[in-house]
C-alpha positions in Angstrom: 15.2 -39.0 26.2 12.4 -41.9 26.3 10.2 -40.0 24.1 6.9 -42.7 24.3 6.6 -41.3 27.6 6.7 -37.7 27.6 4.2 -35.0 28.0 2.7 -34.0 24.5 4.1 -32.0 22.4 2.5 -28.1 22.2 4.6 -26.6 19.8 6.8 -27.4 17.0 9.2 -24.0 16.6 10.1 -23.4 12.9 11.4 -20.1 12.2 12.1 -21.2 8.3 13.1 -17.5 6.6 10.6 -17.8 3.7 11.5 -15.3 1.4 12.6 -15.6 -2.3 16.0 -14.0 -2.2 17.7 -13.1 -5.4 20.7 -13.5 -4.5 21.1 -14.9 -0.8 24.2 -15.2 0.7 25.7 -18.3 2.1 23.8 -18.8 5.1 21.0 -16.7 5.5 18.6 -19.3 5.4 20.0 -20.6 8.7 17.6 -17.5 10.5 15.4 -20.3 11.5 18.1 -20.8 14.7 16.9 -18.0 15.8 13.9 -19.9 17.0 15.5 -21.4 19.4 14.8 -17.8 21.8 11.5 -19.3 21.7 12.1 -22.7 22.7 11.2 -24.1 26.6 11.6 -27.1 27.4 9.0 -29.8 26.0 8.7 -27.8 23.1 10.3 -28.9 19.3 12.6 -26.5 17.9 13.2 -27.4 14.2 15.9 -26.3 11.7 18.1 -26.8 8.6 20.7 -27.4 10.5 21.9 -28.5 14.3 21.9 -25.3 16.5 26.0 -25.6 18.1 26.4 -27.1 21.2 28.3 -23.8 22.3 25.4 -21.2 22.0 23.1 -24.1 23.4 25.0 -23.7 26.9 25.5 -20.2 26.4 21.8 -19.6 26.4 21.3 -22.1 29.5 23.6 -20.3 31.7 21.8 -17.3 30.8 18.7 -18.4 32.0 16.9 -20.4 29.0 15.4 -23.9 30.3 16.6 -25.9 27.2 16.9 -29.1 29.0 13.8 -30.7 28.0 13.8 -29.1 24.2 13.6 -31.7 21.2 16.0 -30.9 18.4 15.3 -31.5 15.2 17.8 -30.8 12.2 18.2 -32.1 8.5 19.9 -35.7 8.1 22.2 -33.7 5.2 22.9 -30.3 4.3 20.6 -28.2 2.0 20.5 -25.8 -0.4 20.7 -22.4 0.1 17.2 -21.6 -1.0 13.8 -20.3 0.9 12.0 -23.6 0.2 14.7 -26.6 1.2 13.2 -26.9 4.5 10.2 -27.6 3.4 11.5 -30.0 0.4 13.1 -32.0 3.0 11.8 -35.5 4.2 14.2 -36.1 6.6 12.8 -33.5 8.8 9.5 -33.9 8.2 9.5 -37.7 9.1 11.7 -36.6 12.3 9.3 -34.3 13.7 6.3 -36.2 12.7 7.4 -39.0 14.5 7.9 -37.2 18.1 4.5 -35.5 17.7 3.2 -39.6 17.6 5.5 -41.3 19.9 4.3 -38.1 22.1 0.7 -38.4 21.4 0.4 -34.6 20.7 -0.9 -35.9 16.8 -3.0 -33.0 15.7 -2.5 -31.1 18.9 0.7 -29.4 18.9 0.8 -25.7 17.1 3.6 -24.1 15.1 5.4 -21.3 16.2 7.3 -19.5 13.1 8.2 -16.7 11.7 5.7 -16.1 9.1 2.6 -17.8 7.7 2.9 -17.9 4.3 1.0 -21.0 2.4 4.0 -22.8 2.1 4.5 -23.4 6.3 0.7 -23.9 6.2 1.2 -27.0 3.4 4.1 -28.2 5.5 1.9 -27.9 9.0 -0.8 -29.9 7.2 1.9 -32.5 6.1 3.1 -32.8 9.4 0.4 -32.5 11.4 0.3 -29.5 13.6 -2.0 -26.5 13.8 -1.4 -22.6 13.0 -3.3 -19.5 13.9 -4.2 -17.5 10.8 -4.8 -17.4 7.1 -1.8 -18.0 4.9 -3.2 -16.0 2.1 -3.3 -13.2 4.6 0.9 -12.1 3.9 0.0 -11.4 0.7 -3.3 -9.7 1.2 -2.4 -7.4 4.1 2.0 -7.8 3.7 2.2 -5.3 0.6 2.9 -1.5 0.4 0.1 -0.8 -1.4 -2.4 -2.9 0.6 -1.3 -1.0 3.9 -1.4 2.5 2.4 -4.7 1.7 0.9 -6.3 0.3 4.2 -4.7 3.3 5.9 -6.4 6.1 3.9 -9.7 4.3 4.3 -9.7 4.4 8.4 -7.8 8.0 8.3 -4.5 6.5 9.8 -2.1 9.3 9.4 0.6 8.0 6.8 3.1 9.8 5.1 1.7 11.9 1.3 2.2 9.5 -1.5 0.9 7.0 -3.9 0.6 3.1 -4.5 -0.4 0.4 -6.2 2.1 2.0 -9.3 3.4 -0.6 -12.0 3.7 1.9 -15.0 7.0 3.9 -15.2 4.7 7.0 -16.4 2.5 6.7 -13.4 5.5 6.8 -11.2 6.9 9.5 -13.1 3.7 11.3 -12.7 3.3 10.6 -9.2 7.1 11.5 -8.0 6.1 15.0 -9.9 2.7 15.6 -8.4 4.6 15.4 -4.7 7.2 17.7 -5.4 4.7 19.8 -6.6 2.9 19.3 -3.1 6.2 20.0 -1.6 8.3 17.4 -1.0 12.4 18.0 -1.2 12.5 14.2 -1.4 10.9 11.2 -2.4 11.2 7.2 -1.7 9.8 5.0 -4.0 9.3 0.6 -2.4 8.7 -1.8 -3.9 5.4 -3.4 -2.7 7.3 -6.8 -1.4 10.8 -5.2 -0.5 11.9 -6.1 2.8 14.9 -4.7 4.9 15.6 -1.7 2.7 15.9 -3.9 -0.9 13.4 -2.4 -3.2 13.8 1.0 -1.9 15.1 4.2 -3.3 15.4 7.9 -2.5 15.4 10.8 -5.2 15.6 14.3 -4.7 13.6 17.1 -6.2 16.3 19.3 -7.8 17.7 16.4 -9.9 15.0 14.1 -10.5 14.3 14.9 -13.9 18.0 14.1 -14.6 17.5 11.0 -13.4 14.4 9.7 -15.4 16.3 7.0 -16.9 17.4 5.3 -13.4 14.2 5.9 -12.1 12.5 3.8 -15.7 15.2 1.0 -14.8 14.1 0.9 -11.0 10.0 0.5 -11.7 11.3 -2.4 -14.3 13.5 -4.7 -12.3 13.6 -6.6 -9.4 15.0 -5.7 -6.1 16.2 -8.7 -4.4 13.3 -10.4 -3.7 11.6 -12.5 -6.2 7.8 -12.8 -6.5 5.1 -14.0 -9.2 3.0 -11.3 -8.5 2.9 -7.9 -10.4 5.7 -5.6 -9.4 4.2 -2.4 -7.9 5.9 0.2 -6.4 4.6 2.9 -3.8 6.0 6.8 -3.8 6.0 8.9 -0.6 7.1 11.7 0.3 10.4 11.4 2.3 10.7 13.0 5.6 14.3 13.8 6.5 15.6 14.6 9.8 12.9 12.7 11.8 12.7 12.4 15.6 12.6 8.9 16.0 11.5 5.9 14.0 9.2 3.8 16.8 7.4 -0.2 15.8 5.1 -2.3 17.8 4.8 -5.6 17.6 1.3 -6.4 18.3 -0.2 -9.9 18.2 -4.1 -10.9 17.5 -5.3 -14.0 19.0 -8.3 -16.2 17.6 -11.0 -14.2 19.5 -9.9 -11.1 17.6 -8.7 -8.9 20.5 -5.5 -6.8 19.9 -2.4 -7.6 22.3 0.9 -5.5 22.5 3.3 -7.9 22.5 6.7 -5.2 22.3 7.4 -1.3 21.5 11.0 0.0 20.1 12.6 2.5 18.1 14.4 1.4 14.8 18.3 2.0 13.9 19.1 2.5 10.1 22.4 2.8 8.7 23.1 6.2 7.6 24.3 6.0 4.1 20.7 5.9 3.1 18.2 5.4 6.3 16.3 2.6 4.6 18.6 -0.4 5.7 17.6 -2.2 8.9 20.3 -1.7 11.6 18.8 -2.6 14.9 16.6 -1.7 17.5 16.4 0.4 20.9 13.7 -1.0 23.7 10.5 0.4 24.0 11.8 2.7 27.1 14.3 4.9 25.0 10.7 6.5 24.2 9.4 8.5 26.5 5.9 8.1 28.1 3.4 10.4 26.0 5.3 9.0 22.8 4.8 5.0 23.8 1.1 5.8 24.8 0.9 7.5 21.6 2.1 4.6 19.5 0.5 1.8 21.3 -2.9 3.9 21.7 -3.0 4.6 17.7 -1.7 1.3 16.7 -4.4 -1.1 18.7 -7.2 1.1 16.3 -5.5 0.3 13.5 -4.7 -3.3 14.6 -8.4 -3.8 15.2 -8.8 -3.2 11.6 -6.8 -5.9 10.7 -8.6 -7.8 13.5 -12.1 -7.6 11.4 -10.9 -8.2 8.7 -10.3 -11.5 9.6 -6.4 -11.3 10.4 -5.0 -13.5 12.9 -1.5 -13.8 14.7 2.1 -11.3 14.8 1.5 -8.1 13.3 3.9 -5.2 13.6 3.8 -1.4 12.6 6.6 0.8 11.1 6.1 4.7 12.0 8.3 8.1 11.8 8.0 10.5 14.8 8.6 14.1 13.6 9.9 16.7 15.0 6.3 18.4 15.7 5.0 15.5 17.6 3.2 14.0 14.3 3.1 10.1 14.2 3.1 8.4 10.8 2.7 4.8 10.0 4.7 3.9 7.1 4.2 0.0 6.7 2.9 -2.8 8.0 4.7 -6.8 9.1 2.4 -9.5 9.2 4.3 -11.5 10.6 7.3 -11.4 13.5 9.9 -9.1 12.7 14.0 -9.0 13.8 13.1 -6.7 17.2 11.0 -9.9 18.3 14.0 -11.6 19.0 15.9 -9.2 21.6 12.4 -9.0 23.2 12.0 -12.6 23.3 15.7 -12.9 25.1 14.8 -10.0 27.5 12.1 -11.9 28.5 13.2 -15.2 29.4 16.4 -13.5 30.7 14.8 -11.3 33.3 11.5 -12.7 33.8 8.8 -10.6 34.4 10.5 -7.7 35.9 11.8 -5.8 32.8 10.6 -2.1 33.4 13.6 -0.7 34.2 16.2 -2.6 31.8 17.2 -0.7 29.1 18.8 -3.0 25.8 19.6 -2.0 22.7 20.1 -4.8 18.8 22.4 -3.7 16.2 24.0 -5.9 13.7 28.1 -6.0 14.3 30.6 -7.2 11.6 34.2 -7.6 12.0 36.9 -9.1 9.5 38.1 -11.4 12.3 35.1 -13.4 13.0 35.1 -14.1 8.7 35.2 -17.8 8.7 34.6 -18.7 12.1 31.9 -19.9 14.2 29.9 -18.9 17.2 32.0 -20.6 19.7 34.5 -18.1 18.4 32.5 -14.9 19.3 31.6 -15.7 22.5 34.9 -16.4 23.4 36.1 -12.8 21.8 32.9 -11.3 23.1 33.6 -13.2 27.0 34.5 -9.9 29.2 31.1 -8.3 28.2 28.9 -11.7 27.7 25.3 -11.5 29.7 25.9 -12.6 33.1 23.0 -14.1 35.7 25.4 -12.6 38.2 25.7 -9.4 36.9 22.3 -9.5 35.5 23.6 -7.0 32.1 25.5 -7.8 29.3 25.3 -9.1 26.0 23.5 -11.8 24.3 24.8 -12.6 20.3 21.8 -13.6 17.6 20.8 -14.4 14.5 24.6 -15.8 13.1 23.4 -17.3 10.0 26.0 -15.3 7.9 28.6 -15.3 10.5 31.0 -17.6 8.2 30.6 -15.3 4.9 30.5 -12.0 6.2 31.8 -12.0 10.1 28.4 -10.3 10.6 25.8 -10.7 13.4 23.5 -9.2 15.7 23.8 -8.7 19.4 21.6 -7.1 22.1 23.2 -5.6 24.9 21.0 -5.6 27.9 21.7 -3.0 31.4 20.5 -1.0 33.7 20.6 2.1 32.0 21.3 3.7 28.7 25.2 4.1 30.1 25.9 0.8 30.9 24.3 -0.3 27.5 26.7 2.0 25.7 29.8 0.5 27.5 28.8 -2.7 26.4 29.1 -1.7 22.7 31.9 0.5 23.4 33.7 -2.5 24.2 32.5 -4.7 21.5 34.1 -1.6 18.9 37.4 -2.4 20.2 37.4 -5.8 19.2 
């Protein structure tokens, strides 16, 4: 491609995963290909390393126009670490010099996952733009920041505490809710994310348990930060209706957008790991308006505050009908992704597919590729012809673990179900 002569660039997609992992495995920092759902053509998707030719066409023959889409990868592989992309000359000088051969110099805007201050340094360096404050994932991304802002505009959340960092402020906090009664408690960590940081006890042997609960408040949970570990404690609500999220998006003029609604999966052993998602439809009318209705007033907090860009919401739906918001994303979140496919997939006619996201691992696929699973996964693979079927995702740990995510997109709840009823046979 003669790039002095094509149209300027308008966005540079870099979907680096930046977040200081303890202990991440092999892989995981190759979540930026997952940018590549966002890609069209003219646009710059860059990551670590080359997205494979395999899921390139995969994605075409679904229905993605990749054909005019710049790639951009490292010369060499990197390390396993949150800030190698942005260490990395290589592709900074790549993608600098297709935003100048292009003349989109100081144009072009970056698409990412998250605006922290380091893809904000690494924007300036390169020259593109972004839509909010860095500073902002901090300020509005914690625990405690959300519950706090919650209380003050009376957003019903569940009965707790934040902003804890001393084991006998914990201790008296977990004690003052089961005296409010609570059966069960979960104390986060303010910057845990996907269920590290988080831990359930129960009233009848918590006191037992004072010593776990000492080592909990005083170590890390996966995540590393240089801010003061604080904890929030809630009141755990077992047995809950649903778990719904919206993905919501504020634009420079401050309005509020819904961009997505779903309902969460967790894994069972404790309900706190991320599993997957359900589309916004699995909800029914009243509870959607609900959500969407409550969440655009508390979004327009956030909006005056000065908070620009993704922002997503995290809720419980009991039994009664009560809606709680639990925590706050600022930033995109996993369910942006089956969206995102749905959407360039079907176009704009999506009010009657039904898809559900939920991350598959199987012994087999240890060690392979993603050429691999879409050849194991052929029979039930999303088909323009068929218009249902399934579309794999976010295989950055494929190789270590033989675990990814698919969504399986239909018609109706049934056919969605045979699609992953087929997938458990493999």
């Amino acid at each position: 491609m003669n790039l002095a002569v094509c149209q300027p660039i308008k966005k540079i997609i870099a979907h680096n995963l930046s977040i200081y992992y303890e202990n991440p495995g092999y892989g995981l920092y190759d979540f930026d290909q997952n940018g590549i759902h966002f890609a069209r053509r003219g646009d710059v998707l860059v990551t670590r390393r080359g997205v494979p030719k395999a899921y390139i066409d995969f994605l075409s023959q679904c229905g993605f126009d990749l054909d005019g889409t710049l790639f951009v990868c490292a010369d060499s592989s990197l390390p396993n670490t949150h800030e190698a992309f942005f260490d990395d000359r290589s592709i900074m000088e790549k993608t600098k010099k297709i935003l100048s051969l292009t003349g989109a110099d100081g144009n072009a805007v970056l698409d990412s996952f998250m605006i922290t201050p380091k893809e904000a340094e690494w924007a300036r360096m390169v020259g593109v733009n972004i839509v909010g404050v860095p500073e902002h994932y901090y300020e509005f991304g914690t625990k405690s920041s959300f519950r706090t802002l919650a209380k003050q505009n009376h957003v019903k959340i569940p009965m707790g505490y934040e902003n804890q960092s001393r084991v006998i402020d914990g201790a008296l906090s977990a004690s003052l809710l089961f005296l409010r009664g609570a059966e069960e408690i979960v104390i986060k960590s303010d910057e845990g994310v996907a269920g590290l940081g988080s831990r359930r006890f129960l009233r009848g042997n918590f006191f037992a348990q004072l010593d776990s609960f000492k080592h909990f408040m005083e170590t890390p949970h996966g995540v590393i930060s240089d801010r003061e570990l604080k904890f929030v404690l809630e009141r755990w609500h077992s047995g809950v209706k649903s778990s719904p999220s919206v993905q919501l998006y504020i634009p420079q003029d401050g309005s509020v957008e819904i961009i997505s609604t779903h309902i969460q999966l967790f894994y069972p052993d404790n309900a706190l790991r991320y599993k997957g998602c359900l589309s916004g439809n699995y909800l029914t009318d009243d509870e959607r308006k609900k959500l969407e209705t409550e969440s655009v007033r508390f979004g327009a907090v956030y909006a005056k505050k000065g908070y620009r860009g993704h922002l997503a919401f995290n809720t419980i739906l009991l039994q009664d009908g009560q809606l709680l918001f639990v925590e706050t994303n600022p930033r995109r979140v996993m369910s942006s992704y089956p969206r995102q496919i749905m959407k360039t997939i079907y176009g704009g006619n999506v009010s009657n597919i039904y898809y559900r996201s939920q991350h598959i691992k199987k012994d087999i696929w240890k060690g392979v590729g993603i050429d691999t699973v879409l050849s194991s996964l052929a029979p039930v693979l999303f088909s323009g012809v068929k218009k249902s079927g399934i579309v794999p995702f976010d295989y950055g740990l494929l190789f270590l673990s033989g675990g990814l995510s698919i969504v399986g997109f239909g018609s109706s709840k049934e056919e969605v179900n045979l699609l992953f009823d087929y997938v458990e046979t493999i």
